[in-house]
C-alpha positions as a printed Julia matrix, in Angstrom:
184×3 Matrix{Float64}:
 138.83  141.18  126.72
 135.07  142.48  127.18
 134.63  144.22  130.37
 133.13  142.7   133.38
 129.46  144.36  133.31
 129.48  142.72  129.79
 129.68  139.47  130.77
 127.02  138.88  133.32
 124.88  141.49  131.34
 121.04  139.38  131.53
 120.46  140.62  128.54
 123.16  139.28  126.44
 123.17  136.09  128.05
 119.14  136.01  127.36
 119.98  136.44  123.3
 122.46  133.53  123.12
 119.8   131.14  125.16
 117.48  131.96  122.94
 119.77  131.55  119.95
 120.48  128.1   121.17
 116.9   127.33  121.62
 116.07  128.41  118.19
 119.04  126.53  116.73
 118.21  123.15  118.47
 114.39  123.9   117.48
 115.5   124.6   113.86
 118.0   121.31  113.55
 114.97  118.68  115.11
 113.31  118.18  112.15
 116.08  117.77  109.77
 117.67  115.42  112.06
 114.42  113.42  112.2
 114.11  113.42  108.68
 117.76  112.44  107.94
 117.2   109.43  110.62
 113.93  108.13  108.79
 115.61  108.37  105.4
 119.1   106.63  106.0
 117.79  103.42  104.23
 115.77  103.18  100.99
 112.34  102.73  101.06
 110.67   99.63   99.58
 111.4    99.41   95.82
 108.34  100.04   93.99
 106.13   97.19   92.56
 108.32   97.25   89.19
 111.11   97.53   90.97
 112.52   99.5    88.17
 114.11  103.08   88.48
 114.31  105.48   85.57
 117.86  106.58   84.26
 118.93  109.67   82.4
 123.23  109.13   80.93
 124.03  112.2    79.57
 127.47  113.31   77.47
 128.45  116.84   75.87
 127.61  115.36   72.96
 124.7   112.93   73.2
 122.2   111.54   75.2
 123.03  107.54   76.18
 119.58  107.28   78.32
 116.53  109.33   78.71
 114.48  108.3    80.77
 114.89  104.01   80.69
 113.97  101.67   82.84
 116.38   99.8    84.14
 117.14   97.51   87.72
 120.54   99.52   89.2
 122.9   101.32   88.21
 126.68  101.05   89.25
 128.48  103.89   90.1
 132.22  104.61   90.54
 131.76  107.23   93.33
 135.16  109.06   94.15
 134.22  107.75   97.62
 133.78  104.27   96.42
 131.54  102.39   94.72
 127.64  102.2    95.2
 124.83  100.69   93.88
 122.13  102.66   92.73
 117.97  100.99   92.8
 114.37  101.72   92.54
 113.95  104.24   95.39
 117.12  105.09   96.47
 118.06  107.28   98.91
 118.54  110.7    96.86
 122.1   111.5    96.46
 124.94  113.68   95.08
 128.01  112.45   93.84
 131.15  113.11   92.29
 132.07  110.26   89.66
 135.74  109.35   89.46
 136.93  107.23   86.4
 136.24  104.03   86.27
 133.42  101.13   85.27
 129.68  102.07   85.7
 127.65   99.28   85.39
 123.71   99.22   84.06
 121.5    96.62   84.98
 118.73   95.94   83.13
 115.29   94.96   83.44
 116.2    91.71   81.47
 119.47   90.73   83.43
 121.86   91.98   81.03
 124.74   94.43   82.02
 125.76   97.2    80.34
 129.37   98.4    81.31
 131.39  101.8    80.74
 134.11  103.0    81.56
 133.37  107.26   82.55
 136.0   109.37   82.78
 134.36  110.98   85.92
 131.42  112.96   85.72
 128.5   113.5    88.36
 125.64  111.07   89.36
 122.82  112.8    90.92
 119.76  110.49   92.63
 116.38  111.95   93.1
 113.23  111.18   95.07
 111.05  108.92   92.78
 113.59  106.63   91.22
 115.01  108.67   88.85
 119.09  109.14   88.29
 120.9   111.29   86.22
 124.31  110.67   84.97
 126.76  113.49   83.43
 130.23  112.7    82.3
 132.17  114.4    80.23
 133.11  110.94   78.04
 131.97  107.14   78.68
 133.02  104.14   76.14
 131.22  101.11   76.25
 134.19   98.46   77.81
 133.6    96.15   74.79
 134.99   98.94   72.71
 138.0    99.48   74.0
 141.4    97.37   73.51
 142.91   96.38   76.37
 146.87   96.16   74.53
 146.1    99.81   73.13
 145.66  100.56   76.89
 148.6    98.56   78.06
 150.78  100.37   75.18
 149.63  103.78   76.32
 150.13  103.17   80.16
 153.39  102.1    79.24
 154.03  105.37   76.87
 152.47  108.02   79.82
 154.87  106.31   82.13
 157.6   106.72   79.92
 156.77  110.45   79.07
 156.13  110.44   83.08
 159.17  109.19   84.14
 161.11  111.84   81.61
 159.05  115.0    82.58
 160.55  117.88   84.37
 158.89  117.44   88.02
 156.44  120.09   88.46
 156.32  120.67   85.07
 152.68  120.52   83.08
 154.3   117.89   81.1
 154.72  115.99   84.29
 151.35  117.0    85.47
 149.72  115.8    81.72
 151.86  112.4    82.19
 150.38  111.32   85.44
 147.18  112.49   84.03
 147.66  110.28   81.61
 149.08  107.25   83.54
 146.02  107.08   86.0
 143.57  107.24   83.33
 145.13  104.24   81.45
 145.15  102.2    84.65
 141.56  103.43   85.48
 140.72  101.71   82.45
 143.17   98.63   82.63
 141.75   98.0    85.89
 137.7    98.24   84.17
 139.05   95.61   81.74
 140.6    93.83   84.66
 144.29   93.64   83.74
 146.54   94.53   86.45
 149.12   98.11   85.46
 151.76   98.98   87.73
């Protein structure tokens, strides 16, 4: 409760008008420059954007050409071209496609990670594992989907057994579904 002389005080009132000015003056031009960059520009002439694919442990891509990229966002998919929109995004397992120059796609299955889009066609990927999907078996996957549920299904709930099951479980049908089997 502020006392009456408070709230009809000029002066006060003055500050927050001018705090909303400022605020509305302050939020025009990123508004305006949100509104002209909703859609990519034109690709450039190559049409090619440059992609960096980065593990702990190596370095898949630095700095290649290629026509799109992919991504399993944990929002959904997108696809990723030449002059795209820049853009953060959390990666959550599943198939990332490369497209390249010559037509031929490269697929892997990432175990999550981070896909960050620049200004000037340039993407950088970071996950902390990716296997290309022609290396993997899909009955090794099927046989450990079936173990996790098992080890799952005979977990203490709550437990970190429990926890490392389903962990377990959702990655294997992650990766059933890249190899398109169907895992319930």
């Amino acid at each position: 409760n502020l006392p009456q002389e408070t709230l009809y005080d000029p002066t006060a009132r003055d500050t927050i008008t001018m705090f909303a000015q400022l605020a509305r003056r302050a939020a025009r031009p990123a508004a305006t420059a949100a509104a002209r960059r909703q859609f990519a520009d034109a690709a450039p002439a190559s049409g090619l954007m440059k992609l960096n694919f980065n593990l702990p442990q190596e370095t898949l891509y630095d700095s290649v050409n290629v026509k799109s990229v992919v991504v399993p966002g944990a929002t959904g998919e997108y696809e990723v071209t030449a002059d795209h929109v820049p853009i953060v995004a959390e990666m959550k397992a599943g198939m990332m496609t490369i497209n390249h120059e010559d037509g031929e796609e490269e697929k892997y299955f990432v175990a999550g990670g981070f896909s960050l889009t620049h200004e000037g066609s340039t993407t950088d990927i970071v996950c902390p594992e990716a296997v290309k999907l022609d290396d993997i078996d899909a009955a090794a996957v099927t046989k450990n989907f079936e173990a996790a549920k098992t080890k799952a299904a005979a977990a203490e709930a709550g437990s970190m057994e429990a926890a490392e099951a389903m962990i377990e479980v959702e990655t294997n049908r992650s990766m059933g579904s890249a190899l398109g089997l169907s895992l319930a």
